[in-house]
C-alpha positions in Angstrom: 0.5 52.5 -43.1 1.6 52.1 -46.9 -1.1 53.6 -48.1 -0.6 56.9 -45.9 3.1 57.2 -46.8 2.6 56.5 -50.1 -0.1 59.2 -50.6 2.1 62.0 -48.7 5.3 60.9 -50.6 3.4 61.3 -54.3 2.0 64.9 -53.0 5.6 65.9 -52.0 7.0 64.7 -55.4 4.2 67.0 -57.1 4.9 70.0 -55.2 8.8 70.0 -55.8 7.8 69.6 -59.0 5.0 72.6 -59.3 7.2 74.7 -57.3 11.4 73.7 -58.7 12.1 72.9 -55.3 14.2 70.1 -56.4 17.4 71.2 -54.9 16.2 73.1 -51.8 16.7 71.2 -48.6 14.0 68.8 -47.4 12.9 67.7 -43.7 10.2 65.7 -42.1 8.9 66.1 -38.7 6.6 63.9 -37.5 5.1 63.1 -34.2 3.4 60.5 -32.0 2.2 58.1 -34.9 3.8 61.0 -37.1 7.1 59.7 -36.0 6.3 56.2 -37.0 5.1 57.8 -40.8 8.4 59.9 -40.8 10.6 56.9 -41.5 7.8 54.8 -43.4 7.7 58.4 -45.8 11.9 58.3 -45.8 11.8 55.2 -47.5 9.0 55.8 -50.1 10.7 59.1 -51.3 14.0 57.4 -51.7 12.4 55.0 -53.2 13.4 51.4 -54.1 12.4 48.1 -56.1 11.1 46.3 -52.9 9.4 49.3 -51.5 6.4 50.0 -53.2 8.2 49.6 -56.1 8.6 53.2 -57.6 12.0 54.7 -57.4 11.1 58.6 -56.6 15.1 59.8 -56.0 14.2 62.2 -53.3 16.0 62.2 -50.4 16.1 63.8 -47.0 18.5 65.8 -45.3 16.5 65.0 -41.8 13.9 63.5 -39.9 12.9 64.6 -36.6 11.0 62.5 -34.8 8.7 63.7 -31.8 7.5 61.8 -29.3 7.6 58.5 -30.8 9.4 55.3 -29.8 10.7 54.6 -33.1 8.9 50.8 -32.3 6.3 50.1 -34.7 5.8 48.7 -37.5 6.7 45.2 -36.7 6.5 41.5 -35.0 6.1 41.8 -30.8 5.2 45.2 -29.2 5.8 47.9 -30.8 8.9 46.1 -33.0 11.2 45.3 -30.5 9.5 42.7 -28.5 6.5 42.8 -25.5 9.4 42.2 -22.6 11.5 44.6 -23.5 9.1 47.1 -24.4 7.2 46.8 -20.9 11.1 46.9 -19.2 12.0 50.2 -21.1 8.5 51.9 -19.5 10.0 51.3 -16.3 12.3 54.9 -16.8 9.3 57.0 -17.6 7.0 55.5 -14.4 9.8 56.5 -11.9 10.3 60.0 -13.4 6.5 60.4 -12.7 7.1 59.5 -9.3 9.9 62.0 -9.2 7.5 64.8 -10.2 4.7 63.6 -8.1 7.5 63.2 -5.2 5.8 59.8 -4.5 9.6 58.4 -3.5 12.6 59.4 -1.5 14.4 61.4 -4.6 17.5 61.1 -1.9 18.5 64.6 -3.5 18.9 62.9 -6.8 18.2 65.6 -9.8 15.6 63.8 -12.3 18.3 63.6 -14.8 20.5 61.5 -12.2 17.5 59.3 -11.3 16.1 58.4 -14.7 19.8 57.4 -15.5 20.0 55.0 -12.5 16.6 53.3 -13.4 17.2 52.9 -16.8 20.4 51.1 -15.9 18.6 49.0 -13.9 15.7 48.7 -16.2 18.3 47.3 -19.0 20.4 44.7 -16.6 18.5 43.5 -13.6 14.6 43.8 -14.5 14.4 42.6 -18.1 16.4 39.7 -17.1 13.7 39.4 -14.2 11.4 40.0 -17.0 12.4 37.3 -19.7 13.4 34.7 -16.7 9.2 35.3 -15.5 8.0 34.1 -19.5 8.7 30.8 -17.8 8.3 31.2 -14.3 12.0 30.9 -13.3 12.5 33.7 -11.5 13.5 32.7 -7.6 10.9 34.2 -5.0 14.0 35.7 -3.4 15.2 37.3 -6.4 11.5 38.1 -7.2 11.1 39.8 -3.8 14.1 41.9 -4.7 12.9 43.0 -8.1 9.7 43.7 -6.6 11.0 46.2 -3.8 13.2 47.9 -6.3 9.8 48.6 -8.2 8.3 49.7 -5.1 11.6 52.1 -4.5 11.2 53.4 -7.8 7.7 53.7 -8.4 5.7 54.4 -5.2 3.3 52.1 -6.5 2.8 49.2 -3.5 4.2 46.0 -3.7 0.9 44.2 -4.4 0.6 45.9 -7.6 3.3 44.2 -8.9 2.9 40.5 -7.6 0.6 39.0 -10.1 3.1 40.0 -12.8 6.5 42.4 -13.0 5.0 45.1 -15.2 1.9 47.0 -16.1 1.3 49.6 -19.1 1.5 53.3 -19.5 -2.4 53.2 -18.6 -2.3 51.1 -16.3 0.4 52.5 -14.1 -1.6 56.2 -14.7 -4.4 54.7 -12.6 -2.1 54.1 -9.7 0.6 56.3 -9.8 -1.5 58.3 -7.5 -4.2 56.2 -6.7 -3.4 56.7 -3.2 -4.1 60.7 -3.2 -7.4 59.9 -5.5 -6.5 61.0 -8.5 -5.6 59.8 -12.3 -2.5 61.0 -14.4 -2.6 61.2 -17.9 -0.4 58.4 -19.7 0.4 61.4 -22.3 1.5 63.5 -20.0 2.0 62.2 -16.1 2.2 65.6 -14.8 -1.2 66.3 -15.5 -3.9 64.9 -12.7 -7.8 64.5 -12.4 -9.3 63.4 -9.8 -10.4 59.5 -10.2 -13.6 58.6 -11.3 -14.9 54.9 -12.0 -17.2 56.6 -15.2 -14.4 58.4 -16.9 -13.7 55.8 -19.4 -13.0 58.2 -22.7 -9.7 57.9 -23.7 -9.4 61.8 -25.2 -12.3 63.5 -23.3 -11.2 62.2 -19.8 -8.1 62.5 -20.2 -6.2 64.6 -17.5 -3.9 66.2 -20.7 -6.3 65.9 -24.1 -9.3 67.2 -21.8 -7.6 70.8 -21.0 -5.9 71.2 -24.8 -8.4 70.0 -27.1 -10.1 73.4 -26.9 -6.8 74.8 -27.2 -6.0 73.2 -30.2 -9.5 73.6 -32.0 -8.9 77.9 -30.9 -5.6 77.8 -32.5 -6.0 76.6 -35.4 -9.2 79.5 -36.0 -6.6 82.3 -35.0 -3.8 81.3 -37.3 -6.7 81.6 -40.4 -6.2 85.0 -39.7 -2.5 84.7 -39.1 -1.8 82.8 -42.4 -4.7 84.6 -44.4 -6.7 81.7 -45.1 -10.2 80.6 -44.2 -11.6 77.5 -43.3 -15.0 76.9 -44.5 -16.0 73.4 -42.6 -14.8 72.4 -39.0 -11.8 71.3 -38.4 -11.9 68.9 -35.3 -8.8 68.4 -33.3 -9.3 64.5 -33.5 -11.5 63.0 -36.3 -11.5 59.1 -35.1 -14.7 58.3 -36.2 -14.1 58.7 -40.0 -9.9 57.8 -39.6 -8.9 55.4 -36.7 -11.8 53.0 -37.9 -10.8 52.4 -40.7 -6.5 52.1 -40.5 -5.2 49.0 -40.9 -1.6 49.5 -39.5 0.0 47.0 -41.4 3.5 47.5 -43.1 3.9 44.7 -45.6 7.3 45.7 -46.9 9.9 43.9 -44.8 13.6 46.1 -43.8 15.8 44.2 -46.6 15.2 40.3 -45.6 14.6 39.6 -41.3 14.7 42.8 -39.9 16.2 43.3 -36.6 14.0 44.4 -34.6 11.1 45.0 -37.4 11.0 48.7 -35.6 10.9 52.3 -37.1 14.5 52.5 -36.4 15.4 49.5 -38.6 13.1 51.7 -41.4 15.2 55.1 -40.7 18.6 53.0 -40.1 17.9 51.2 -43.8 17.6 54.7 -45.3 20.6 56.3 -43.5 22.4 53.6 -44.9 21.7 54.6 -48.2 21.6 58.7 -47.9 25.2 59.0 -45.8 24.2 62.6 -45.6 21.0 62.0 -43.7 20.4 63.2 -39.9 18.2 61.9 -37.8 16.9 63.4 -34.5 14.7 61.9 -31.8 12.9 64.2 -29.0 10.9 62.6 -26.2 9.6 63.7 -23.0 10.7 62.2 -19.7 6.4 62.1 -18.7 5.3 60.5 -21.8 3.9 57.1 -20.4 3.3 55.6 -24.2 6.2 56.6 -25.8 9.3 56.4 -23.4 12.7 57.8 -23.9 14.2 55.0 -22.7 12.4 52.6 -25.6 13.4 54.9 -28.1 17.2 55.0 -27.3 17.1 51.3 -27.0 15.5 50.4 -30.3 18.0 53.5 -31.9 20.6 50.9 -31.0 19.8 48.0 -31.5 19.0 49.3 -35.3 22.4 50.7 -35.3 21.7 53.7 -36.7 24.5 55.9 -37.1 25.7 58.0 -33.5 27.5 60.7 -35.4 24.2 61.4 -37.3 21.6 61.3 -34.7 20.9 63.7 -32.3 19.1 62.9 -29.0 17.1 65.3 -27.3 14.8 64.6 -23.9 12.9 67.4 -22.1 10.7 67.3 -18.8 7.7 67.4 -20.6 5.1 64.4 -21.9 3.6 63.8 -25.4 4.0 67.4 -26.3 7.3 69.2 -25.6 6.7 72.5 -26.6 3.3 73.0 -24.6 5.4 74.8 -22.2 8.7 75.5 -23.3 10.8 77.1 -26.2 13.8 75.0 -25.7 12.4 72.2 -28.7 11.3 74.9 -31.4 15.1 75.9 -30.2 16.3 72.5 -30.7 14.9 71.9 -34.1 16.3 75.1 -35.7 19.6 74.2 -34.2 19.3 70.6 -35.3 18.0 71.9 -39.6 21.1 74.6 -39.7 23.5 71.0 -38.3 22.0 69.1 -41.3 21.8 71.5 -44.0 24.8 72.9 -43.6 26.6 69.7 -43.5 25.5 68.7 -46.7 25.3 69.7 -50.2 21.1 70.0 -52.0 19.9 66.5 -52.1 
């Protein structure tokens, strides 16, 4: 994770350099792990004695961060902790419900009902949740949490008796187990039937199986769009030279104990420093591995500041602008906020 910021922040520093870009001004947008390198790459352009050690003096007018939790790096899941992180999926597993009209929606728009169950998921159910670590959780009040679950989820009560959560994966097996079918944990609208053998995370996956072609056709048109050529593949997902050999571990701590250890507590460091810095996060309501709700809890608790960050949710999953304009939209809207608002940096 060091490494890789460190790389792309000395290639940045070159080509301002090559190019006298120095005052023009600068934004990252990163997504999925790309949201997690975002705020790692903040801090190694700003710079500092206990990060990395090189003081580079670049500094950003934004970071947009796509479909990313803004958890890791850090102790506990994903930064903020395993209980919370498992209570804040909760949000996302109902709004798939809501698409898949598994529940009673009781005319509730999805909007409305993600709101209610992220309330719920916040008070009630991590309490439930942190009360289970030790197996004090009442069998009445247990009953209760369970059926609210149930209500939420359409997933059957037995499901959720061993234990009060399950992952993004794990809930895509049953979401609509009852119909026959999988939904993908990147994007829960998106359904194949279920089959015992289709074990491949990317290739039988009910999203990654109908857009890696896509993808890999895309990138061959815009050669002639962009008047370059490609003279070796270009594979839409190289894991076998990559993913192997990543360490992801970040060994420079957020200035002492950090609070959460969390991406946020890496962009909240910087924004501390850069008062001129935006920061805006864009999820989708269907992404089962990097909720909404996760990310607006661990912008919080990181205190990052709520005049300078911009919020944006769409019904979509891992990839918001598969089918809609409204985040290309959102990011020009959000650049023309932060550059305008500032002098060059």
């Amino acid at each position: 994770m060091d490494e890789d910021s460190d790389t792309l922040a000395q290639f940045i520093e070159l080509w301002l350099a090559k190019h006298g870009r120095w005052d023009s001004p600068k934004f990252f947008l990163g997504e999925s792990y790309g949201g997690t390198r975002a705020a790692l790459l903040a801090r190694a352009l700003a710079g500092g004695a206990n990060f990395q050690g090189y003081d580079r003096g670049i500094s950003l007018n934004g970071v947009i961060s796509l479909s990313n939790n803004l958890g890791m790096p850090g102790a506990g899941n994903n930064g903020v902790g395993t209980t919370k992180y498992l209570a804040f999926q909760l949000p996302s597993y109902a709004a798939t419900a809501w698409y898949h009209n598994t529940i009673d929606r009781k005319g509730r728009s999805l909007e409305a009902f993600y709101a209610e169950v992220t309330q719920f998921a916040g008070s009630d159910y991590l309490a439930a949740l942190e009360q289970d670590k030790d197996n004090n959780v009442s069998p009445e009040e247990r009953a209760r949490i369970i059926a609210k679950l149930v209500e939420f989820t359409g997933v059957p009560a037995e499901s959720w008796q061993k234990q009060l959560t399950m992952t993004g994966p794990e809930f895509a097996k049953l979401a609509l187990a009852t119909r026959g079918f999988d939904v993908s944990p990147y994007d829960a609208r998106f359904t194949m039937p279920h089959d015992a053998r289709a074990v491949d995370q990317s290739a039988d996956d009910p999203l990654l199986a109908r857009s890696f072609n896509l993808f890999a056709m895309g990138y061959r048109k815009l050669e002639g769009v962009l008047g370059i050529a490609l003279d070796r593949p270009h594979p839409t997902v190289r894991l076998r030279d990559l993913a192997t050999h990543w360490n992801y571990i970040h060994n420079k701590p957020v200035m002492g104990e950090p609070l959460s250890g969390s991406s946020a507590d890496e962009l909240a460091v910087v924004m501390r420093r850069n008062d001129r810095m935006y920061l805006m996060v864009a999820t989708g309501y269907y992404d089962l591995l990097m909720t909404p709700a996760l990310a607006d809890y661990a912008a919080s608790v990181a205190r990052i500041p709520a005049e300078r960050l911009v919020i944006k949710r769409y019904a979509s999953g891992h990839v918001p602008y598969f089918d809609s304009t409204a985040f290309a939209d959102d990011v020009r809207a959000f650049i023309k906020l932060a550059a305008s608002n500032v002098g060059a940096q």
